[in-house]
C-alpha positions in Angstrom: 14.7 13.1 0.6 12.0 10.3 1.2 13.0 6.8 0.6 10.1 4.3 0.9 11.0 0.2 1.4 8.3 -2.4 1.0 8.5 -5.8 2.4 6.3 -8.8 3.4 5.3 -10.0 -0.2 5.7 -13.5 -1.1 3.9 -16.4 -2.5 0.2 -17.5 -0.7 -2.4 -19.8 -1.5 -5.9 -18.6 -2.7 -7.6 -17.5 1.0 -4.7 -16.8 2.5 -3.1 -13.9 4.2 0.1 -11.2 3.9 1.5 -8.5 5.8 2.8 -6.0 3.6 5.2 -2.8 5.4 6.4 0.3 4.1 9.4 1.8 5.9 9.9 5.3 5.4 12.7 7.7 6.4 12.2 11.4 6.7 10.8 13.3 9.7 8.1 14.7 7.6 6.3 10.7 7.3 3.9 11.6 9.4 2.3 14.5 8.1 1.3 12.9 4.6 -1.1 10.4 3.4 0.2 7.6 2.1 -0.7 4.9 -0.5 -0.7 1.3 -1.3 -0.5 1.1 -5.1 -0.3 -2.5 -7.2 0.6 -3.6 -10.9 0.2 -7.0 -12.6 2.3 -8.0 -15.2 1.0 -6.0 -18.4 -1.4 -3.9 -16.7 -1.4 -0.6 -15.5 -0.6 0.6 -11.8 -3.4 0.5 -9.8 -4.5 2.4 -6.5 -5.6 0.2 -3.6 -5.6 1.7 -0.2 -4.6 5.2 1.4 -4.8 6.4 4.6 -4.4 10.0 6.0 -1.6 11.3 8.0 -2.9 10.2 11.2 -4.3 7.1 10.3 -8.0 8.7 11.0 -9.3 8.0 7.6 -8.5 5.6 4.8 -10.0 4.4 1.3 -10.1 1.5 -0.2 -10.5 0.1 -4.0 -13.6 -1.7 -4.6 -11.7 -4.9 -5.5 -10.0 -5.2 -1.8 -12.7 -3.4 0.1 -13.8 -5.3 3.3 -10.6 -7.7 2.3 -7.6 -5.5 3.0 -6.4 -2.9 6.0 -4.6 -0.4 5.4 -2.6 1.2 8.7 0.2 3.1 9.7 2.6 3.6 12.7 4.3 7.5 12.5 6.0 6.3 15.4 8.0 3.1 13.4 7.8 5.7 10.4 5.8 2.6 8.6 2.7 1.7 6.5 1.3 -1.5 6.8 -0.7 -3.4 4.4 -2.8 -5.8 6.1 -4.0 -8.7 3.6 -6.5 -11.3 3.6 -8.7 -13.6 1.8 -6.1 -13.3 -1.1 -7.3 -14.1 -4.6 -5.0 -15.3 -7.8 -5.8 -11.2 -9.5 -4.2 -9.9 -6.5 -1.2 -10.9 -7.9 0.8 -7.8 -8.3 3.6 -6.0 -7.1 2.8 -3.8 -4.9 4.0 -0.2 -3.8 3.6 2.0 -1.5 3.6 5.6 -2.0 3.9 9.0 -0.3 1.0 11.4 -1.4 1.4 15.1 -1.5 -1.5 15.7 0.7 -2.3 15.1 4.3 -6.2 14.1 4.2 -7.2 14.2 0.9 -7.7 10.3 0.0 -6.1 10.2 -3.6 -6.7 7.1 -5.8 -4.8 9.2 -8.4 -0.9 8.1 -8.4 0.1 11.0 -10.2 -0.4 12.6 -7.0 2.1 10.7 -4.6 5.2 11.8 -4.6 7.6 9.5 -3.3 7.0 5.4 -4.6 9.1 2.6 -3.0 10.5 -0.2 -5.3 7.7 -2.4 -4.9 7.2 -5.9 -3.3 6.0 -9.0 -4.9 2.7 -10.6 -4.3 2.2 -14.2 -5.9 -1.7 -16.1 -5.3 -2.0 -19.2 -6.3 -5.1 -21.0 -7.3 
């Protein structure tokens, strides 16, 4: 019913900067929070951002606070993921993903519902 597409990821130098989008389909986009999630090889997924249906509140991890932005577009149907100062650990790839809720800011991934395949990040030192 939902299908979420990541792109933007690639291969950036240590203080550099990415653009990461989500493009969902469904009518029902805009009336759930959605999630930026990431995993590095051998580790376990991670939450990183989320931002309410309306883009009126969002949450960051600790590790990408003040760092990365997390927005979205109900109009374009699209989640962006707005990175900067990139370090080597935030090598990952990252997802995004559609919660179940429409305010609630969830670092929990069991409680998204719809994940896209994923985008790779690469930092080099």
């Amino acid at each position: 019913q939902v299908q979420l597409v990541e792109s933007g990821g690639g291969l950036v130098q240590a203080g550099g900067s990415l653009r990461l989008s989500c493009a969902a389909s469904g009518r029902t986009f805009s009336v759930y929070a959605m999630g930026w999630f990431r995993q590095a090889p051998g580790k376990e997924r991670d939450f990183v951002a989320a931002i309410s249906w309306n883009g009126g509140s969002t949450y960051y991890a600790d590790s990408v606070k003040g760092r990365f932005t997390i927005s979205r577009d109900n109009a374009k149907n699209t989640v962006y993921l707005q990175m900067n100062s990139l370090k080597p650990e935030d090598t990952a790839v990252y997802y995004c993903a559609q919660s179940f809720y429409s305010r609630t800011m969830d670092r929990d991934g069991r409680h998204y519902g719809y994940w896209g395949q994923g985008t790779q990040v690469t930092v080099s030192s």
